[in-house]
SEFIZA-3560 file (N, C-alpha, C; in Angstrom, 3 decimals):
REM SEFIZA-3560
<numar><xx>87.762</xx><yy>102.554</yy><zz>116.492</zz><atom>N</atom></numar>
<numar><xx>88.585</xx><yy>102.726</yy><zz>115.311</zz><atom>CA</atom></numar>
<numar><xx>88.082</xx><yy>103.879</yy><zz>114.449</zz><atom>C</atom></numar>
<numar><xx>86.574</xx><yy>103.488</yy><zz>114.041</zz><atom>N</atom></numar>
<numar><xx>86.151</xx><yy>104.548</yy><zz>113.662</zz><atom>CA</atom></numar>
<numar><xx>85.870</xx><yy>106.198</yy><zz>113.657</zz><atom>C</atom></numar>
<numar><xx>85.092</xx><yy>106.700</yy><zz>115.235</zz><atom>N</atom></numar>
<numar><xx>84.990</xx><yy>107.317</yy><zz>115.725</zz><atom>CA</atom></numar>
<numar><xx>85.925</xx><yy>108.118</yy><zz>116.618</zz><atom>C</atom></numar>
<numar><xx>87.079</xx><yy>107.437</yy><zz>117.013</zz><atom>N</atom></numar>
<numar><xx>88.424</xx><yy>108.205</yy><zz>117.994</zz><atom>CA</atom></numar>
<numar><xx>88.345</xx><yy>109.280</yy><zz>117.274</zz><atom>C</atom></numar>
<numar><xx>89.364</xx><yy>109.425</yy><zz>115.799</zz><atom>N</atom></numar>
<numar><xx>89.759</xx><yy>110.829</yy><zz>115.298</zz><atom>CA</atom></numar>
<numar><xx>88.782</xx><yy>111.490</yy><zz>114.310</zz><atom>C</atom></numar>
<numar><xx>87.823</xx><yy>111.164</yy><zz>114.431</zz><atom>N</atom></numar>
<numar><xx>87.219</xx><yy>111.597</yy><zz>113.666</zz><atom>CA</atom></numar>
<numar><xx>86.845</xx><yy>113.121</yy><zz>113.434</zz><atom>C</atom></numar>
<numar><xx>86.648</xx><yy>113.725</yy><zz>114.911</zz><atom>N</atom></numar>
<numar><xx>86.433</xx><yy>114.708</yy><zz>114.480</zz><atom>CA</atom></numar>
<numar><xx>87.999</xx><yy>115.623</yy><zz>114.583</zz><atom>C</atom></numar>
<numar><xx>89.042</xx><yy>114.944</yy><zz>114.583</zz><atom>N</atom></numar>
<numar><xx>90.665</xx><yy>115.169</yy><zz>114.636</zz><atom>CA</atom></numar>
<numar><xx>91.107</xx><yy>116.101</yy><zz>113.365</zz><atom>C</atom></numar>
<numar><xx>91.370</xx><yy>117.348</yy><zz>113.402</zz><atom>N</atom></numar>
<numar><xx>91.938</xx><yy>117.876</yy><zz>111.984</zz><atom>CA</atom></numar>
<numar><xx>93.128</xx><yy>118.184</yy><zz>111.564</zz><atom>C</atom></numar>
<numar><xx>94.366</xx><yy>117.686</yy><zz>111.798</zz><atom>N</atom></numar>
<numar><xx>95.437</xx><yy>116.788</yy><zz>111.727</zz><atom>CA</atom></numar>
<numar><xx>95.526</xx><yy>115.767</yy><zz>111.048</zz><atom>C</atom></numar>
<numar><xx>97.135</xx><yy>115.650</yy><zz>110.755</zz><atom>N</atom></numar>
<numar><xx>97.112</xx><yy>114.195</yy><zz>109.684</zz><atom>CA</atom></numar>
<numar><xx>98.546</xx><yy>113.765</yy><zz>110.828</zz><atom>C</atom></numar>
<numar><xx>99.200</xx><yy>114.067</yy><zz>112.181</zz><atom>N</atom></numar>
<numar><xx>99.821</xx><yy>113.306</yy><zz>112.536</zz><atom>CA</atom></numar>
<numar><xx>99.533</xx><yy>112.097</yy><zz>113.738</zz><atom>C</atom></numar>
<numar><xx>98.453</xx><yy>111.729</yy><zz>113.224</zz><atom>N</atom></numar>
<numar><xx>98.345</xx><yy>110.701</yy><zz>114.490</zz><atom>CA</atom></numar>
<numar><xx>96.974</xx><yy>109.661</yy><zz>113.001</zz><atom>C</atom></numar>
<numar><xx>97.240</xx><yy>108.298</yy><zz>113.370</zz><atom>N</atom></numar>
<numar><xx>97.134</xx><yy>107.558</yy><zz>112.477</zz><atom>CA</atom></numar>
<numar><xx>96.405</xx><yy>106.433</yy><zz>113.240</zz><atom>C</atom></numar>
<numar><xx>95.490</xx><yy>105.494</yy><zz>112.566</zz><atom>N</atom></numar>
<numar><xx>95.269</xx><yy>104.282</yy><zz>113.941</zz><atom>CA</atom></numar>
<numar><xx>95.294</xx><yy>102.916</yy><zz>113.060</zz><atom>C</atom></numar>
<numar><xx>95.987</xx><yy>102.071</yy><zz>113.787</zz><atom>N</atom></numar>
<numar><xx>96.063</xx><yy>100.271</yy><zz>112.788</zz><atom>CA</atom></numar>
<numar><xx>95.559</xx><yy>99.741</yy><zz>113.825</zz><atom>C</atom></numar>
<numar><xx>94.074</xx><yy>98.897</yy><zz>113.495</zz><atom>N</atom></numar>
<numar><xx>93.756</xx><yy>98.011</yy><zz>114.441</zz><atom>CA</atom></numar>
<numar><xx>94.626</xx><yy>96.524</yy><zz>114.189</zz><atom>C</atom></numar>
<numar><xx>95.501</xx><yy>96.416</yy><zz>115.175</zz><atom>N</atom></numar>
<numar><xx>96.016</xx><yy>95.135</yy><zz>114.815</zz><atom>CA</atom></numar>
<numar><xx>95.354</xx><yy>94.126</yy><zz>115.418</zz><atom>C</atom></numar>
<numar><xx>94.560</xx><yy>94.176</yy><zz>116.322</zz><atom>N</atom></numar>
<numar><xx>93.722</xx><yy>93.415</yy><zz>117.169</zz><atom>CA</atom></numar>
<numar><xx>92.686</xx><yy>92.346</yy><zz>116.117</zz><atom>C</atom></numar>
<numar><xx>92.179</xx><yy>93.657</yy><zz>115.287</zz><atom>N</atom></numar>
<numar><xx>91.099</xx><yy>93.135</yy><zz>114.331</zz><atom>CA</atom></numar>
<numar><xx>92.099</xx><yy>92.266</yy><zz>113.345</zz><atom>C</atom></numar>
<numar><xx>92.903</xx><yy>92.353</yy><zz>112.904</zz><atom>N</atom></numar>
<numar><xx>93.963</xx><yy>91.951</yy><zz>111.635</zz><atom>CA</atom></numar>
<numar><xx>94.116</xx><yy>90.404</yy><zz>111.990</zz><atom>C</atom></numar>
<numar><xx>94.360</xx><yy>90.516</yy><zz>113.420</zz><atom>N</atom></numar>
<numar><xx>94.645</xx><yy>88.961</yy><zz>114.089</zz><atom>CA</atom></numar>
<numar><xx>93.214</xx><yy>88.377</yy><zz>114.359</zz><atom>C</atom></numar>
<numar><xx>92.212</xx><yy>88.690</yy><zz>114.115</zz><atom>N</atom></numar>
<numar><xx>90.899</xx><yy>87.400</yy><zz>114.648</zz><atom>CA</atom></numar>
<numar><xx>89.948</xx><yy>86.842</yy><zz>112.945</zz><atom>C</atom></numar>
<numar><xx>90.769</xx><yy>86.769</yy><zz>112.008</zz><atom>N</atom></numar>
<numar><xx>90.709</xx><yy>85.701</yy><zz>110.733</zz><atom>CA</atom></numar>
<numar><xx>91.926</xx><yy>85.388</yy><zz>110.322</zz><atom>C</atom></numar>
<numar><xx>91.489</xx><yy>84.045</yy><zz>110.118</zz><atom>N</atom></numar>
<numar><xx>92.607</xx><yy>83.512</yy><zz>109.538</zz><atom>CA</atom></numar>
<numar><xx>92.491</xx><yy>82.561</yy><zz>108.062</zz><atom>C</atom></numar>
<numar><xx>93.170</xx><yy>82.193</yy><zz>107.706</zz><atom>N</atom></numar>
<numar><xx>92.934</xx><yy>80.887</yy><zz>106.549</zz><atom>CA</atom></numar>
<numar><xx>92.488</xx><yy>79.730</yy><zz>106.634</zz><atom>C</atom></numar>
<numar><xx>92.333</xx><yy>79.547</yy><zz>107.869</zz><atom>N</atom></numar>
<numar><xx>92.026</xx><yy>77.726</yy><zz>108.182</zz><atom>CA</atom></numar>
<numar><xx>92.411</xx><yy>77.265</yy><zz>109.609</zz><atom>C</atom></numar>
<numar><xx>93.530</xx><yy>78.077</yy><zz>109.584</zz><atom>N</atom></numar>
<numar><xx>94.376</xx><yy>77.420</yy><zz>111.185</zz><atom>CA</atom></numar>
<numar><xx>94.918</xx><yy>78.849</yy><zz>111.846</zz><atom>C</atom></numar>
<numar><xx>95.679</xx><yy>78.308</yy><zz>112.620</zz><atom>N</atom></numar>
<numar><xx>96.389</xx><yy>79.606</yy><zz>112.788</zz><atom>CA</atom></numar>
<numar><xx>97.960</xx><yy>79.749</yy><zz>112.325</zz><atom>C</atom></numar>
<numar><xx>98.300</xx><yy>78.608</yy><zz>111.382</zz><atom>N</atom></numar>
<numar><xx>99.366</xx><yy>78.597</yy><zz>110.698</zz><atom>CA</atom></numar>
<numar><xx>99.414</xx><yy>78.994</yy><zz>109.234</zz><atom>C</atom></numar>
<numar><xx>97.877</xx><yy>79.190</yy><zz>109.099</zz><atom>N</atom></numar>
<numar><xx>97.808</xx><yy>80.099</yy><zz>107.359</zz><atom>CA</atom></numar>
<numar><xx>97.243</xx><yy>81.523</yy><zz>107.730</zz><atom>C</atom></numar>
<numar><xx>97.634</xx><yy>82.027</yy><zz>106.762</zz><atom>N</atom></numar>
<numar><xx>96.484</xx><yy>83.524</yy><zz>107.166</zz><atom>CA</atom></numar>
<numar><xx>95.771</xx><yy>83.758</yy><zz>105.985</zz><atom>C</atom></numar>
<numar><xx>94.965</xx><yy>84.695</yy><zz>105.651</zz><atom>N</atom></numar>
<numar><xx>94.154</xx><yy>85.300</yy><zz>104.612</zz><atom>CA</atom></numar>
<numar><xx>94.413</xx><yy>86.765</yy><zz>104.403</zz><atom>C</atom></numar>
<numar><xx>95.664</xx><yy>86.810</yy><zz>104.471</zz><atom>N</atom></numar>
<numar><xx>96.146</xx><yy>88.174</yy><zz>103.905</zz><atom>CA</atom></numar>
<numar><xx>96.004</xx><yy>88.135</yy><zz>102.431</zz><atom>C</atom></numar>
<numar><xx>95.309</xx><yy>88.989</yy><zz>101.885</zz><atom>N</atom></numar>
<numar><xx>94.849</xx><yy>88.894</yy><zz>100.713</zz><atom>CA</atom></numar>
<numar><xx>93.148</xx><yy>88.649</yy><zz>100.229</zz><atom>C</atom></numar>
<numar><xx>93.216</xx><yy>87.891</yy><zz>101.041</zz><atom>N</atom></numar>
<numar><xx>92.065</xx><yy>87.041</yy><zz>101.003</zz><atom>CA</atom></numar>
<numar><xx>90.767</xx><yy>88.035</yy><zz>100.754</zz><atom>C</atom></numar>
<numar><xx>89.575</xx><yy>87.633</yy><zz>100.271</zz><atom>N</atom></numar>
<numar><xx>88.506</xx><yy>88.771</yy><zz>99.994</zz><atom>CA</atom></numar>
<numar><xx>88.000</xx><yy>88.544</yy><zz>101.501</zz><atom>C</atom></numar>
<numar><xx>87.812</xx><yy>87.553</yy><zz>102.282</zz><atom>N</atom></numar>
<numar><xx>87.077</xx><yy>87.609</yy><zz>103.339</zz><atom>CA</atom></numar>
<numar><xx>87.663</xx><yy>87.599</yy><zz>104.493</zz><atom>C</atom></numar>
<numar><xx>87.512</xx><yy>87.258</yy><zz>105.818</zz><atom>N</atom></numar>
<numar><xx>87.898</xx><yy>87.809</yy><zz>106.720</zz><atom>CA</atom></numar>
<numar><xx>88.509</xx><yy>89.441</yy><zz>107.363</zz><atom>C</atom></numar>
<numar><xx>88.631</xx><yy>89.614</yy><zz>108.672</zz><atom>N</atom></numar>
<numar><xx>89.098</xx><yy>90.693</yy><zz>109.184</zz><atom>CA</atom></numar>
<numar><xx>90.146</xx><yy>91.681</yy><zz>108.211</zz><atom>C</atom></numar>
<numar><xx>89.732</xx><yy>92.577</yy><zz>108.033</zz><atom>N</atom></numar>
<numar><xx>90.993</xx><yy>93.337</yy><zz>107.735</zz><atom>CA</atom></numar>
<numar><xx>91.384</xx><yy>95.041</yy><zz>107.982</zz><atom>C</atom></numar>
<numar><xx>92.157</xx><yy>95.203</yy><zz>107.844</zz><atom>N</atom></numar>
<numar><xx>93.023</xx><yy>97.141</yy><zz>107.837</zz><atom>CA</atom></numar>
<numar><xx>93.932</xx><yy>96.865</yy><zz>106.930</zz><atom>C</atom></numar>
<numar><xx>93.650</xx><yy>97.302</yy><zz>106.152</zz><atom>N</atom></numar>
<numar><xx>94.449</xx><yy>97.662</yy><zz>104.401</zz><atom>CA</atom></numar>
<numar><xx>94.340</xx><yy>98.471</yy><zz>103.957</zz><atom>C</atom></numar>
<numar><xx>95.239</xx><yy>98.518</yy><zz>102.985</zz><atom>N</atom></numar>
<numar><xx>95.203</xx><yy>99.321</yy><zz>101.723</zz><atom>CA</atom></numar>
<numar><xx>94.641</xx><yy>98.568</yy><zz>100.417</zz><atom>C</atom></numar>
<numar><xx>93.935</xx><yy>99.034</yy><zz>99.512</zz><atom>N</atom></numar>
<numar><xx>93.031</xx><yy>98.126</yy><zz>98.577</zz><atom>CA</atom></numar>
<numar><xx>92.587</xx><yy>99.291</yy><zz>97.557</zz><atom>C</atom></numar>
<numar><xx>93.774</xx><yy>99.031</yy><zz>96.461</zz><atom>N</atom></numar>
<numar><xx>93.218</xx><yy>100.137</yy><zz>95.408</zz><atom>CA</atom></numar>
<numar><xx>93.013</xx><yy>101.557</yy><zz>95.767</zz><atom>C</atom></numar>
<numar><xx>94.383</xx><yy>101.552</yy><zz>96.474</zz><atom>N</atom></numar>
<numar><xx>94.550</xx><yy>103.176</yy><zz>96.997</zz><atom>CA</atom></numar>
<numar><xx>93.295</xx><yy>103.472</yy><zz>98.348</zz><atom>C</atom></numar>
<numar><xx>92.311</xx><yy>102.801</yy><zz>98.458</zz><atom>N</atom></numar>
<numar><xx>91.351</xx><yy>102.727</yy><zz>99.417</zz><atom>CA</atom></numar>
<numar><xx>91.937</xx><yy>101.960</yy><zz>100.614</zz><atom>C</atom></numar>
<numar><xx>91.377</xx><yy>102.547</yy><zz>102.032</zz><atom>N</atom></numar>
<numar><xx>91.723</xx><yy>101.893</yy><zz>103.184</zz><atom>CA</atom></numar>
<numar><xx>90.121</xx><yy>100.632</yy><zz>103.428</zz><atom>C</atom></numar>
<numar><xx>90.647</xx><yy>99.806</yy><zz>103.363</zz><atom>N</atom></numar>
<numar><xx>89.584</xx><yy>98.564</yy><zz>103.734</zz><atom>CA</atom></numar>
<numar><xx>89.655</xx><yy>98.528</yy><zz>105.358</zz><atom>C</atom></numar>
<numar><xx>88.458</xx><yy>98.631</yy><zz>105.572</zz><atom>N</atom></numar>
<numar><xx>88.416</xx><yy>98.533</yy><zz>107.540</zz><atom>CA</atom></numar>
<numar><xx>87.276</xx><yy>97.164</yy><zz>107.516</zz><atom>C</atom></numar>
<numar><xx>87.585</xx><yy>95.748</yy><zz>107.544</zz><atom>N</atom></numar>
<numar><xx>86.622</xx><yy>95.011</yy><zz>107.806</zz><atom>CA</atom></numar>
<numar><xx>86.681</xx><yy>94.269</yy><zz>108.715</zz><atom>C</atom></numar>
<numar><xx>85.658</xx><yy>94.021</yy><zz>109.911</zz><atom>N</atom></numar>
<numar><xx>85.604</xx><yy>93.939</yy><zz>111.157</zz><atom>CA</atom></numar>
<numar><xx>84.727</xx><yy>92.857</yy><zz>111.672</zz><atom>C</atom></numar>
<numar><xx>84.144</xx><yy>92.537</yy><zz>110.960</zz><atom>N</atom></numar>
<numar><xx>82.317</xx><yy>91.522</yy><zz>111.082</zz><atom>CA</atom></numar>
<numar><xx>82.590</xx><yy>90.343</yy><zz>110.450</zz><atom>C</atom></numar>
<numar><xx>84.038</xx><yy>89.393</yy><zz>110.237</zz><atom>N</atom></numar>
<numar><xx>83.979</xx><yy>88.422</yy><zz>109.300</zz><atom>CA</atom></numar>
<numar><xx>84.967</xx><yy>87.412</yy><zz>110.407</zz><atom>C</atom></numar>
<numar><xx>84.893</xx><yy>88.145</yy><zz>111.692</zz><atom>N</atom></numar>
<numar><xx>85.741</xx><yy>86.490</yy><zz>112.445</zz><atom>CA</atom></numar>
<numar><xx>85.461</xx><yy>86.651</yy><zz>113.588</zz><atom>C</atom></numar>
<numar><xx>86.090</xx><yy>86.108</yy><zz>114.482</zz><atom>N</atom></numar>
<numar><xx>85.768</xx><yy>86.989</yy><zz>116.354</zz><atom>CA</atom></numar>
<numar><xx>86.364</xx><yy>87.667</yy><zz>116.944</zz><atom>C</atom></numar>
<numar><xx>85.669</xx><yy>87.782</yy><zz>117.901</zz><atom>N</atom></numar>
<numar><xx>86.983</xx><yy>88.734</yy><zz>118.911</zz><atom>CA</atom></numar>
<numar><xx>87.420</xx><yy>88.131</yy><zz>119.333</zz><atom>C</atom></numar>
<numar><xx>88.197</xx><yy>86.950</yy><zz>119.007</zz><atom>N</atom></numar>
<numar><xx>89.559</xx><yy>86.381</yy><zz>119.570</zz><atom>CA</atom></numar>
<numar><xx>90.703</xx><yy>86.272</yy><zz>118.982</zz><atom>C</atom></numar>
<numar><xx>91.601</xx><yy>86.363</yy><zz>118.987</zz><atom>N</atom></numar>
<numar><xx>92.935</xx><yy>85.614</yy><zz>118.244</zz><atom>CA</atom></numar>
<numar><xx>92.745</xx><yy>84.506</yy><zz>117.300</zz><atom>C</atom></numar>
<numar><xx>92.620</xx><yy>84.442</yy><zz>116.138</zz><atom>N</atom></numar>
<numar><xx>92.183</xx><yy>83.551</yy><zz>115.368</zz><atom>CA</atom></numar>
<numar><xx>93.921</xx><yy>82.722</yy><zz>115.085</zz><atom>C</atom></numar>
<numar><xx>95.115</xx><yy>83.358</yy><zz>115.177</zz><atom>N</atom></numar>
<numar><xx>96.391</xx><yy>83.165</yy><zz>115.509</zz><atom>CA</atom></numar>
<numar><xx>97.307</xx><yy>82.670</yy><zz>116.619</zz><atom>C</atom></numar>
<numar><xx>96.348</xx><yy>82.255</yy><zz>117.668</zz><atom>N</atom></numar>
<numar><xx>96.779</xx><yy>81.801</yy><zz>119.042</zz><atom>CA</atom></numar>
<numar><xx>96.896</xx><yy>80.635</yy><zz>119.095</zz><atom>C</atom></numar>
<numar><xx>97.963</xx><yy>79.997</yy><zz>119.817</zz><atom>N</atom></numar>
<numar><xx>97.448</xx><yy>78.307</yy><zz>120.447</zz><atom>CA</atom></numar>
<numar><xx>97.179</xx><yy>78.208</yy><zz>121.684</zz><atom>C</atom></numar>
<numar><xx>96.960</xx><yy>77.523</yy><zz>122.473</zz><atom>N</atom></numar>
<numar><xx>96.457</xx><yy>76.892</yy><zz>123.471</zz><atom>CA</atom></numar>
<numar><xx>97.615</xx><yy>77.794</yy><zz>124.685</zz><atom>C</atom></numar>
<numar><xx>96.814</xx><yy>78.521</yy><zz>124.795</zz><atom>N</atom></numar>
<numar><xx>97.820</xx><yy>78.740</yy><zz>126.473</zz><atom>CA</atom></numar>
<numar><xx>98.660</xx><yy>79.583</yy><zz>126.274</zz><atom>C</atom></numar>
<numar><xx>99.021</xx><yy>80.273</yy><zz>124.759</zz><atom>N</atom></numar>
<numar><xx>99.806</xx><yy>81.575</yy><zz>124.138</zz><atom>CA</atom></numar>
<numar><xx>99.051</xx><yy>82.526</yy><zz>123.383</zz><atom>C</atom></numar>
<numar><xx>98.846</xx><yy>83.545</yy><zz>123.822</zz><atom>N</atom></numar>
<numar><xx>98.477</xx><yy>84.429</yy><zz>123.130</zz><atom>CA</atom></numar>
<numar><xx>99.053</xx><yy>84.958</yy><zz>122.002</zz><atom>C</atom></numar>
<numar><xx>100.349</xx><yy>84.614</yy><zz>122.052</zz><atom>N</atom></numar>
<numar><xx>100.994</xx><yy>85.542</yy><zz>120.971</zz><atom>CA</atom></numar>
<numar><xx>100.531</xx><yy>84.936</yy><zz>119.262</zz><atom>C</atom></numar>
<numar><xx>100.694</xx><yy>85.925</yy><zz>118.634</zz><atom>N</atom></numar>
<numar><xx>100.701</xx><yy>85.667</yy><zz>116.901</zz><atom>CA</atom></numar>
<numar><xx>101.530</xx><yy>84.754</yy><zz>117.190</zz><atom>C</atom></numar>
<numar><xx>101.330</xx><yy>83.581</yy><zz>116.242</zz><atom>N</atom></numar>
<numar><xx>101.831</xx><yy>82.724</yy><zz>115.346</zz><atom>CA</atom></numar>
<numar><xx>102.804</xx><yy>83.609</yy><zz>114.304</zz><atom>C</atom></numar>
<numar><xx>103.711</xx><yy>82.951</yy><zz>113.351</zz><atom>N</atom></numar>
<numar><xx>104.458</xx><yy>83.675</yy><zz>112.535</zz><atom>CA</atom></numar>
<numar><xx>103.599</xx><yy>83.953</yy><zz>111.239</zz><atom>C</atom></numar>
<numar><xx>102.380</xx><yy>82.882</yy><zz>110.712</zz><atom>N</atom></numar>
<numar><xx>101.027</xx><yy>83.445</yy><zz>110.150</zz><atom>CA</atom></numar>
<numar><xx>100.466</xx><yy>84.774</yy><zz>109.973</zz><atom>C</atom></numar>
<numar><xx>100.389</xx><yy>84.887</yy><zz>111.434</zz><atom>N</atom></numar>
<numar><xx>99.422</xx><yy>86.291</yy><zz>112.034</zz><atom>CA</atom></numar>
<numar><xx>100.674</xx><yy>87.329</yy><zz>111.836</zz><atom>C</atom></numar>
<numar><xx>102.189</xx><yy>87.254</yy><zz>112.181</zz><atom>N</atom></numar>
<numar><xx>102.514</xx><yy>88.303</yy><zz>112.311</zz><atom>CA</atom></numar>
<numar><xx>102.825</xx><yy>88.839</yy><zz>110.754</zz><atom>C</atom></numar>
<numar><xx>103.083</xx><yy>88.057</yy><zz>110.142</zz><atom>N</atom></numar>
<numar><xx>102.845</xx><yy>87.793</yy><zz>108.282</zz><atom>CA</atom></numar>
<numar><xx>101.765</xx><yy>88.905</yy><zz>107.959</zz><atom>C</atom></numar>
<numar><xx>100.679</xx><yy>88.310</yy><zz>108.491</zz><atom>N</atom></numar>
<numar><xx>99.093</xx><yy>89.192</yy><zz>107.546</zz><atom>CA</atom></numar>
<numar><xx>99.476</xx><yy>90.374</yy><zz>108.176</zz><atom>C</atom></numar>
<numar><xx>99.998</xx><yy>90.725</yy><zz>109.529</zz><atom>N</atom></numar>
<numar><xx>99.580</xx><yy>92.204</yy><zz>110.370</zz><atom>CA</atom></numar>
<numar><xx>100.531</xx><yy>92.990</yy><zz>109.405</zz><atom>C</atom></numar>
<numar><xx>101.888</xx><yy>92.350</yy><zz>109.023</zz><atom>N</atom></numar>
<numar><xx>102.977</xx><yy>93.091</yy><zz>108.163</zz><atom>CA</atom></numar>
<numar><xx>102.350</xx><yy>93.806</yy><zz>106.953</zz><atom>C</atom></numar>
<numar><xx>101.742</xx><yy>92.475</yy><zz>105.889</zz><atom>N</atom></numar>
<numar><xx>101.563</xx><yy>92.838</yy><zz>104.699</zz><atom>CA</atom></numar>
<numar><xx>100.837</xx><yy>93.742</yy><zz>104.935</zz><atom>C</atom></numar>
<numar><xx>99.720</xx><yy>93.925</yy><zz>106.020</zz><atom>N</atom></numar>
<numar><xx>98.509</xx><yy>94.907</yy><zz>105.792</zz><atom>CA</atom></numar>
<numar><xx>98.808</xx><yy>96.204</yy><zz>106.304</zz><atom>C</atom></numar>
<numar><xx>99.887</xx><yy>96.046</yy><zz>107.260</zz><atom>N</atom></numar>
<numar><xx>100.588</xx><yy>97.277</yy><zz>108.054</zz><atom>CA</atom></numar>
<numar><xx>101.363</xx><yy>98.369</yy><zz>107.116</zz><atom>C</atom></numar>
<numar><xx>102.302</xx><yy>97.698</yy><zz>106.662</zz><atom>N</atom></numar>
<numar><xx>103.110</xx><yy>98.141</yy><zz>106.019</zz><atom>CA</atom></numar>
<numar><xx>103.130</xx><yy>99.357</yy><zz>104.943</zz><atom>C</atom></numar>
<numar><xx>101.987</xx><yy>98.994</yy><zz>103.511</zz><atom>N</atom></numar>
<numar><xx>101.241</xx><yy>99.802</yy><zz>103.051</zz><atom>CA</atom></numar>
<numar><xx>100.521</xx><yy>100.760</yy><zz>103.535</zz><atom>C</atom></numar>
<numar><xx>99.953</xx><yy>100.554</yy><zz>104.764</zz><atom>N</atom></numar>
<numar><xx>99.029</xx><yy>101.499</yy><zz>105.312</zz><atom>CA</atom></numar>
<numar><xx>100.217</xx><yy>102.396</yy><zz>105.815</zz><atom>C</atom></numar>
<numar><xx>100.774</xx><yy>102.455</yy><zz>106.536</zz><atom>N</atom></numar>
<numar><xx>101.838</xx><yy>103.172</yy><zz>107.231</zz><atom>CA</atom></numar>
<numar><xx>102.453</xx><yy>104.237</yy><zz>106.159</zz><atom>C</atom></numar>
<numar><xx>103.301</xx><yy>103.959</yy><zz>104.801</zz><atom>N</atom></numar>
<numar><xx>103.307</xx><yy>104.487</yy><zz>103.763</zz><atom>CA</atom></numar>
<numar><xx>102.170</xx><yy>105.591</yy><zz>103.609</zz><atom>C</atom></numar>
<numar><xx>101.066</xx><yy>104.810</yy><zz>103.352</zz><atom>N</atom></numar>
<numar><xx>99.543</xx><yy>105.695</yy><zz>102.992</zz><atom>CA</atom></numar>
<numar><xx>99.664</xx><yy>107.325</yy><zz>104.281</zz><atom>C</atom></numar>
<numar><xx>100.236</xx><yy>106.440</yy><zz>105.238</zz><atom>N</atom></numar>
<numar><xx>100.380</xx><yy>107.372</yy><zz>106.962</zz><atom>CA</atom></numar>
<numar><xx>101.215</xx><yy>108.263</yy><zz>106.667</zz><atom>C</atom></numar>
<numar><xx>102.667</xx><yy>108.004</yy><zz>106.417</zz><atom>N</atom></numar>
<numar><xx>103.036</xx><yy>108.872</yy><zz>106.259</zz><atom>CA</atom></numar>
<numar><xx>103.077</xx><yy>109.675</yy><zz>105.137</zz><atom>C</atom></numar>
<numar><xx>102.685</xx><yy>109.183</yy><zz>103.730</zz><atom>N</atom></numar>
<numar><xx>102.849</xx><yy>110.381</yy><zz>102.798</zz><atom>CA</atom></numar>
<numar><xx>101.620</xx><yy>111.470</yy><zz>103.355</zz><atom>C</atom></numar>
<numar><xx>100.743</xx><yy>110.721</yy><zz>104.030</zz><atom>N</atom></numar>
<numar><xx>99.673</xx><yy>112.463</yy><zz>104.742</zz><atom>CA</atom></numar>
<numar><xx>100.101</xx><yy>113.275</yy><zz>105.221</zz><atom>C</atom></numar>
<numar><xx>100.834</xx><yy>112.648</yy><zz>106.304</zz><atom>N</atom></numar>
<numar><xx>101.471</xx><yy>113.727</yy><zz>107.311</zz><atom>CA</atom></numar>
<numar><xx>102.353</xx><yy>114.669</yy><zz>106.712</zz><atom>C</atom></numar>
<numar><xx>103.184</xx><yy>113.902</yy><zz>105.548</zz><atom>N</atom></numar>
<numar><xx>103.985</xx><yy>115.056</yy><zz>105.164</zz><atom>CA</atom></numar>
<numar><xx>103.381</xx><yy>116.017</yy><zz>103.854</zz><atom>C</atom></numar>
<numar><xx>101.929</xx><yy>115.749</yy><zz>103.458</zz><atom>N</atom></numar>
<numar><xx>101.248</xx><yy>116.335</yy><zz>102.725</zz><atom>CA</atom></numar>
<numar><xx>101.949</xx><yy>116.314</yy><zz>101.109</zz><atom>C</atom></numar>
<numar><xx>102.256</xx><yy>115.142</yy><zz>101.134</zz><atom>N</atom></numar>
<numar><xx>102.164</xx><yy>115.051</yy><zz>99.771</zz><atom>CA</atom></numar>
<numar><xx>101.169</xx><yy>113.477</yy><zz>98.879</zz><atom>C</atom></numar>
//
């Protein structure tokens, strides 16, 4: 996440770990912690991008038994946190 573009000097190519977004949750995998101070995240936070990575596992904290997919929870937090960032994405690219 970190290291890919780093040394990239361009603003059209952008990266959302959604992987990380999905392994915390609120309790279950029917709440999330979007918002939340702790767990996983890729946000936007006071005009700052929050990259936090070290607060759940590398698994699907949004999965049940035998489905991988997000829960409607998980696809909830990936939105709220996506969404803003993407904005943040594109006003770069178009340099304003």
């Amino acid at each position: 996440m970190e290291e890919w573009l780093a040394d990239y000097p361009l603003t059209n190519v952008a990266v959302f770990d959604f992987f990380n977004v999905l392994t915390s949750n609120g309790g279950s995998p029917d709440e999330n912690d979007a918002g939340a101070s702790g767990g996983n995240h890729h946000r936007l936070v006071d005009g700052e991008i929050e990259y936090v990575y070290d607060q759940g596992s590398d698994t699907s904290a949004y999965a049940f038994s035998g489905d991988s997919h997000p829960t409607p929870a998980g696809n909830q937090k990936a939105t709220e946190e996506f969404v803003p960032l993407l904005d943040l994405f594109v006003q770069r690219w178009l340099g304003e």
